[in-house]
C-alpha beads as a LAMMPS data file, in Angstrom:
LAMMPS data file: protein, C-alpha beads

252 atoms
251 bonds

1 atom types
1 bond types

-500.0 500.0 xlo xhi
-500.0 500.0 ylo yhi
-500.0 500.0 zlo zhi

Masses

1 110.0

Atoms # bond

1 1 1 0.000 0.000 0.000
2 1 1 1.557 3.373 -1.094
3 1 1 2.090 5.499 2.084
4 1 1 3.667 8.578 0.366
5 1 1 2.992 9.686 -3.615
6 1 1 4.624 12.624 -5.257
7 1 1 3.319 12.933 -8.653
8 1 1 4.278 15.649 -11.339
9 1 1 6.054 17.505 -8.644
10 1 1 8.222 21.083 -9.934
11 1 1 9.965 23.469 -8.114
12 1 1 12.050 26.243 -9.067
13 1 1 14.701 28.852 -7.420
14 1 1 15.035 32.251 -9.525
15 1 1 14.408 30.115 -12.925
16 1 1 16.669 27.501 -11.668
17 1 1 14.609 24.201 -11.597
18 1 1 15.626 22.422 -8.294
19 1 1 12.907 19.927 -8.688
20 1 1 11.605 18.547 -12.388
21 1 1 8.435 16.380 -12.781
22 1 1 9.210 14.452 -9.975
23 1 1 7.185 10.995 -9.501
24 1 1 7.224 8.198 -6.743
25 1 1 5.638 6.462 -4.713
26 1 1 6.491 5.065 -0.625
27 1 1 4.995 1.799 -0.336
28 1 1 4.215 1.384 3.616
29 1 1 6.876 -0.538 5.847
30 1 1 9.677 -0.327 3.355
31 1 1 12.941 2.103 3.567
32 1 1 12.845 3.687 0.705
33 1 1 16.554 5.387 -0.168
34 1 1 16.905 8.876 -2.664
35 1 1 20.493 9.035 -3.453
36 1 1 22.107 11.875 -6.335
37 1 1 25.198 14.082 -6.721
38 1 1 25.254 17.136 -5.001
39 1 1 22.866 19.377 -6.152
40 1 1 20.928 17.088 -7.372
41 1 1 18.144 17.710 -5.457
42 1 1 17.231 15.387 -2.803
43 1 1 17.063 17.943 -0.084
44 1 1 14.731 20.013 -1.618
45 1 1 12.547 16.446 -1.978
46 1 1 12.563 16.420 1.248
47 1 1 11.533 19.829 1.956
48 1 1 8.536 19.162 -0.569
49 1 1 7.458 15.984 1.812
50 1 1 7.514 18.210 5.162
51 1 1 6.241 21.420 3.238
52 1 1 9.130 23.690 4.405
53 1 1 8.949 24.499 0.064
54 1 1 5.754 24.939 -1.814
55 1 1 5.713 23.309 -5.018
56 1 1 4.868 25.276 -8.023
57 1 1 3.236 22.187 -9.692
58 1 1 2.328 18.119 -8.586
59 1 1 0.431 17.211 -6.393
60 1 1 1.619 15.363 -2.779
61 1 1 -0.345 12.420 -1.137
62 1 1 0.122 10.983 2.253
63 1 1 -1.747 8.123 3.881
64 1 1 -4.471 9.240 1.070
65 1 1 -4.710 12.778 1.788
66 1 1 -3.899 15.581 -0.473
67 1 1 -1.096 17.466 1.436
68 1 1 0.204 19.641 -1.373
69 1 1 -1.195 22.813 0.794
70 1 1 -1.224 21.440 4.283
71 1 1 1.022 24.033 6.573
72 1 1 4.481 22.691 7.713
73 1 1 3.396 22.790 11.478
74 1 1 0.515 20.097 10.899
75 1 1 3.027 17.644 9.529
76 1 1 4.201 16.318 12.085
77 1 1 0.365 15.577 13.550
78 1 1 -0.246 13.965 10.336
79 1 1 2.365 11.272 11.380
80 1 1 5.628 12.902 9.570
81 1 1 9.008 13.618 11.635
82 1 1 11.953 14.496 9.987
83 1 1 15.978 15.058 10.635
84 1 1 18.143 17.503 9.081
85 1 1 22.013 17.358 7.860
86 1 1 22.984 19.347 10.846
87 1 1 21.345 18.695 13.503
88 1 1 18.545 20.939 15.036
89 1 1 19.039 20.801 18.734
90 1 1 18.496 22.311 21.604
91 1 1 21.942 22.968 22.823
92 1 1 21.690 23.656 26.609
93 1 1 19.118 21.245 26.799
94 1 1 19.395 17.758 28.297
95 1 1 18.910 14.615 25.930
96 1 1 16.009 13.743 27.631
97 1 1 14.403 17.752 27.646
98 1 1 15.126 17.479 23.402
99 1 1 13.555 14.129 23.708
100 1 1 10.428 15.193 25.874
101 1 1 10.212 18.496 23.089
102 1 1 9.367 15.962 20.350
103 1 1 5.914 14.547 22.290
104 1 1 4.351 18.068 22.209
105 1 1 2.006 17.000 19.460
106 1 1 0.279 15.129 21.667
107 1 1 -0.032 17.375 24.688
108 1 1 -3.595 17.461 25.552
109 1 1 -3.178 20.147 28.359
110 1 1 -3.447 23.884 28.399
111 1 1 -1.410 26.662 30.150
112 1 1 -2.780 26.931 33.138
113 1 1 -3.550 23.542 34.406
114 1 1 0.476 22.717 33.560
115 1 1 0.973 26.188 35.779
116 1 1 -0.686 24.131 38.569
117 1 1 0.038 21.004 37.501
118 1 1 -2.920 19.126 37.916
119 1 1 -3.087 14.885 38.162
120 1 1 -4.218 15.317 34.544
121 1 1 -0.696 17.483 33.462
122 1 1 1.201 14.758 35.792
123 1 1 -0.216 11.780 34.441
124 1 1 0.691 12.883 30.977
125 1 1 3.762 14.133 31.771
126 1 1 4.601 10.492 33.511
127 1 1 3.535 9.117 30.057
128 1 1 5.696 11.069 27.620
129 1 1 8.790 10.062 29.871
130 1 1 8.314 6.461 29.290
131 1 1 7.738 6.791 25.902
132 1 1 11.392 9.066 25.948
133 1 1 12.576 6.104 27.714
134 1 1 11.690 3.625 25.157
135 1 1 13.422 5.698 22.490
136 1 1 16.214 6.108 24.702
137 1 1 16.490 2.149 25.217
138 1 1 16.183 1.121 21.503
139 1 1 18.821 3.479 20.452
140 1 1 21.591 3.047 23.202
141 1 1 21.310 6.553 24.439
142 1 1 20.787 5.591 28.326
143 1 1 24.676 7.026 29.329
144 1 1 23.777 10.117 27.750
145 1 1 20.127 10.511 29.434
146 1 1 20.736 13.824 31.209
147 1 1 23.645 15.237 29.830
148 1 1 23.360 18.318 28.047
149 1 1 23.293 18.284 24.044
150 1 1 26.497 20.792 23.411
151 1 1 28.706 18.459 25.589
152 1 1 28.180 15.833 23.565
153 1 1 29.883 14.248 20.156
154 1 1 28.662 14.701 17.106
155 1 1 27.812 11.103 16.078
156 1 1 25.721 11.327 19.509
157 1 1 23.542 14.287 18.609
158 1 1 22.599 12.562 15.482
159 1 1 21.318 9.958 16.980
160 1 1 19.260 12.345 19.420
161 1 1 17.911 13.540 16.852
162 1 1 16.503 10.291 15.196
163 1 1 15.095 10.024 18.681
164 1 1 13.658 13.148 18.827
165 1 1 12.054 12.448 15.446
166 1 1 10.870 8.820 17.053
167 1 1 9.498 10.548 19.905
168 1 1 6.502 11.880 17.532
169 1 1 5.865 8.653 16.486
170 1 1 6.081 8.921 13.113
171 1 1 4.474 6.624 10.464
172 1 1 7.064 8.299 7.789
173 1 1 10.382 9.136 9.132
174 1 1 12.663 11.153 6.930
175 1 1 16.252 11.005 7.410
176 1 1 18.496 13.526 5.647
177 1 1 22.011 12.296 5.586
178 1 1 21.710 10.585 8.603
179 1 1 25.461 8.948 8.373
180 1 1 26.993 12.577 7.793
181 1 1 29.753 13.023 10.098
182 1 1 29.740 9.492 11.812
183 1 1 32.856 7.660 11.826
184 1 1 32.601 3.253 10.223
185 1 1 32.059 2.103 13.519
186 1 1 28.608 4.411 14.244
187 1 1 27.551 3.978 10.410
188 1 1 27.676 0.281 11.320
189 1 1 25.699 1.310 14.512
190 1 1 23.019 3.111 12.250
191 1 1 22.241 0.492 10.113
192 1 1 21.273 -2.015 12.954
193 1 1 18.905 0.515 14.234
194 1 1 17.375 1.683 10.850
195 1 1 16.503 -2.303 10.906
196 1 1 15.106 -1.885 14.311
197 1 1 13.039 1.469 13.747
198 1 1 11.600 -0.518 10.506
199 1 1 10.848 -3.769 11.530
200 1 1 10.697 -3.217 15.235
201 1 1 8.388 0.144 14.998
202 1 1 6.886 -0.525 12.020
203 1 1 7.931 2.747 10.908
204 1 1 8.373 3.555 7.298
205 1 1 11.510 5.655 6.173
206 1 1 12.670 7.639 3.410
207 1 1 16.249 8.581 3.684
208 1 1 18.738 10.845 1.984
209 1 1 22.365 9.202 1.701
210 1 1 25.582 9.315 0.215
211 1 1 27.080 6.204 1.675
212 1 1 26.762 3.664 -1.086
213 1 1 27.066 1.045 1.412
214 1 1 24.665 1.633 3.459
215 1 1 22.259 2.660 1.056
216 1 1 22.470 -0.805 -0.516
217 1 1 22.543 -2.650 2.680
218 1 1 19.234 -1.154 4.109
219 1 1 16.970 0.197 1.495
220 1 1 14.359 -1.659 -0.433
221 1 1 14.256 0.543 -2.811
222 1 1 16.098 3.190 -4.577
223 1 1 15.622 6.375 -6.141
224 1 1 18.567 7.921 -7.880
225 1 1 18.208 11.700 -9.051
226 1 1 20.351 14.218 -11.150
227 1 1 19.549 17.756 -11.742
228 1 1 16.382 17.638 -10.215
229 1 1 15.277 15.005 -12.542
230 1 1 14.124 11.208 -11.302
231 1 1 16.830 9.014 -13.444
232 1 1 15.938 5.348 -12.226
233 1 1 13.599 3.903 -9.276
234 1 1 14.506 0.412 -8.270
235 1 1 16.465 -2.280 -5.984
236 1 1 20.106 -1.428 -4.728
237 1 1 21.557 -3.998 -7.378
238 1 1 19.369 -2.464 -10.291
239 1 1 20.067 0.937 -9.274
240 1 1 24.249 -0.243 -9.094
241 1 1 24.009 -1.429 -12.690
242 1 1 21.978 1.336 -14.126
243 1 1 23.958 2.920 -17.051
244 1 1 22.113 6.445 -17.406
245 1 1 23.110 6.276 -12.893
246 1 1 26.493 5.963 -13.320
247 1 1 26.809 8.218 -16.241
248 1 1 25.288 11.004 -13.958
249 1 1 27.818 9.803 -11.084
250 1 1 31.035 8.930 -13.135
251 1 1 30.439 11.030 -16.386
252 1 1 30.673 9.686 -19.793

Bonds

1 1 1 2
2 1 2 3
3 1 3 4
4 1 4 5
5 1 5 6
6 1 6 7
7 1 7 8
8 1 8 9
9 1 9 10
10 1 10 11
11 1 11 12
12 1 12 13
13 1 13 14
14 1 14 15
15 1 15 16
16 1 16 17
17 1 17 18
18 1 18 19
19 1 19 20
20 1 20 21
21 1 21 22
22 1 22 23
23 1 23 24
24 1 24 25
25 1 25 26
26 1 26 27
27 1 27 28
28 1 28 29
29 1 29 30
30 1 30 31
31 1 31 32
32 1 32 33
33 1 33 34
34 1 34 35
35 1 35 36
36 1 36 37
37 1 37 38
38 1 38 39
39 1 39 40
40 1 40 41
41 1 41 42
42 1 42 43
43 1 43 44
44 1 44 45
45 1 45 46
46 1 46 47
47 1 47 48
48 1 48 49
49 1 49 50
50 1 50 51
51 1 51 52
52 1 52 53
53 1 53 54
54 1 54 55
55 1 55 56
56 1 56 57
57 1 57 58
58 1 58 59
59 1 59 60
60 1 60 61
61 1 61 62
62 1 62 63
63 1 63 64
64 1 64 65
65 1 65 66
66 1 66 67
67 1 67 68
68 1 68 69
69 1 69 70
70 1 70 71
71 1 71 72
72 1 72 73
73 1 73 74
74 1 74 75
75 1 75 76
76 1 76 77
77 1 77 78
78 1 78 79
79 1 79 80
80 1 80 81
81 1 81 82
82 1 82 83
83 1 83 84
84 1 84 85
85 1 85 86
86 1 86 87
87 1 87 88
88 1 88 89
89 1 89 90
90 1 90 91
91 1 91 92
92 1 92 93
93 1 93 94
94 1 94 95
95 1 95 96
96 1 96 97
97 1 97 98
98 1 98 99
99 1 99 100
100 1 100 101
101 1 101 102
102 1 102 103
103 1 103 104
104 1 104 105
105 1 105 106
106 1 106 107
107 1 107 108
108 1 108 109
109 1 109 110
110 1 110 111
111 1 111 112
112 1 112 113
113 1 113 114
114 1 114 115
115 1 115 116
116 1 116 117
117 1 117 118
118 1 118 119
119 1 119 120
120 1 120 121
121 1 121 122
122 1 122 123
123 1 123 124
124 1 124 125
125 1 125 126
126 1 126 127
127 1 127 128
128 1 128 129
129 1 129 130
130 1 130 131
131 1 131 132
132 1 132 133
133 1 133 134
134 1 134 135
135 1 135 136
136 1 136 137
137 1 137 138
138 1 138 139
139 1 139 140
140 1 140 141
141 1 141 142
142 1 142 143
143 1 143 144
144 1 144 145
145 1 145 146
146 1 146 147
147 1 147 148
148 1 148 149
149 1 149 150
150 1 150 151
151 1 151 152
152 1 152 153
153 1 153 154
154 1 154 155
155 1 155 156
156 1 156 157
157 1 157 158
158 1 158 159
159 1 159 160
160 1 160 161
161 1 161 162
162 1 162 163
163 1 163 164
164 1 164 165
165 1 165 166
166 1 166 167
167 1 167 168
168 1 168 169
169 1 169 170
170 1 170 171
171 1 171 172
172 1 172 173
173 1 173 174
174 1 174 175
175 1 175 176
176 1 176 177
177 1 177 178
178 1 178 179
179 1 179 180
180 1 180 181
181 1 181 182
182 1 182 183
183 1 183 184
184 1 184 185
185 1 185 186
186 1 186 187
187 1 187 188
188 1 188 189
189 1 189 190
190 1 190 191
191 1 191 192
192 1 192 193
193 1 193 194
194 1 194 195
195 1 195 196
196 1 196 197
197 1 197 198
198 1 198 199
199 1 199 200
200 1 200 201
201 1 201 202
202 1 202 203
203 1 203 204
204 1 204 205
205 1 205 206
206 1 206 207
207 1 207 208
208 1 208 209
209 1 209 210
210 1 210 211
211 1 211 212
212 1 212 213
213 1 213 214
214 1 214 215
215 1 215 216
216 1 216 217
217 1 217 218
218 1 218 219
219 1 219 220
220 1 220 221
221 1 221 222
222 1 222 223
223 1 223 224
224 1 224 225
225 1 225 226
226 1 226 227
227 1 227 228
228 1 228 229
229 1 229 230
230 1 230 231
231 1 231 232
232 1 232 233
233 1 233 234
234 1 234 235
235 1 235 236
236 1 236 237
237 1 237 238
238 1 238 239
239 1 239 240
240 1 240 241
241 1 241 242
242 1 242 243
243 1 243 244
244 1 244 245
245 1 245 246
246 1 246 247
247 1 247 248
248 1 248 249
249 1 249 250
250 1 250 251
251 1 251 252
């Protein structure tokens, strides 16, 4: 069952055209992998899916509903969390404080009963920190808890941020780069839990990645773009052998 559909989708910057007649679709429960040279693209893909950019043409389905005009702060009620290349932290936060930030969509509670912290504002707030705590479990982040985001490495804030992401729980999870800045050892890391937050969660993913290897290793399917274009949609080994892919990697 398609999950996400982009059809027809254009976007352009001053007459540049960052984004040509796009077309795909995200089956649910698969990881679905967008890979191009720089430039290519894929970010701005991304910022079509989570409606930071409005198209200027296509149309954008999710879960069956037409979300070509929906504003970027519903997105992430519709069931749509998303990381970034650098990460978007709080930095004199605590892991758990950036964790507890990404439940607020569903904080049924107003201003005033949280000011006097009723049983109803404790009782949720007792909820949301087990459902931190789960995140924090799956992904290995129980050392760094309560230690404040700017003390920590790099390859650790990334991973905050996936949980962060997790904490909305997502249907559709985009990851943009997510292996940027990690050293083999963490890469190896992230590709045990991209199996986990798939299979485990059940939660879809579309992710934006230059590591070849990781890419093939965890994706269902590919999508490989070049100047905004869509060049080839298919497995890792269809997408490795594609001639009119490697021209737009290698040249002629």
């Amino acid at each position: 069952m398609s999950l996400l559909r982009m059809t027809d989708m254009s976007l352009s910057f001053g007459g540049v055209l960052a984004v040509q007649d796009v077309s795909f679709d995200v089956f649910e429960g698969e990881v679905f992998s967008i890979i191009g040279p720089n430039g290519a693209g894929k970010t701005t893909l991304f910022n079509l899916i989570s409606r930071l950019n409005d198209a200027d043409s296509g149309t954008l389905y999710f879960d069956d509903w037409d979300i070509t005009k929906t504003p970027a702060h519903h997105i992430a009620e519709l069931g749509i969390a998303r990381t970034f290349q650098n990460t978007e932290l709080f930095e004199h936060e605590t892991v758990l404080h950036n964790l507890l930030i990404g439940k607020h969509v569903y904080r049924k509670t107003n201003l005033l009963s949280e000011f006097c912290f009723t049983p109803r504002v404790r009782r949720q707030e007792l909820q949301f920190r087990r459902e931190a705590e789960d995140v924090i479990d799956l992904l290995d982040l129980q050392h760094y808890r309560d230690q404040i985001i700017g003390n920590l490495p790099y390859g650790v804030r990334k991973m905050v941020e996936v949980a962060r992401a997790l904490c909305i729980k997502p249907k559709l999870l985009l990851l943009d780069e997510p292996s940027s800045g990690l050293n083999p050892e963490e890469t190896e890391d992230l590709s045990f839990w991209l199996e986990d937050i798939n299979e485990e969660l059940g939660v879809t993913i579309i992710m934006v990645e230059h590591d070849m290897n990781l890419v093939s290793r965890s994706s269902n399917r590919i999508m490989a773009v070049a100047d905004g274009k869509c060049l080839s949609i298919g497995s890792p080994r269809e997408i490795q052998s594609n001639a009119e892919v490697l021209r737009a990697y290698l040249g002629d």
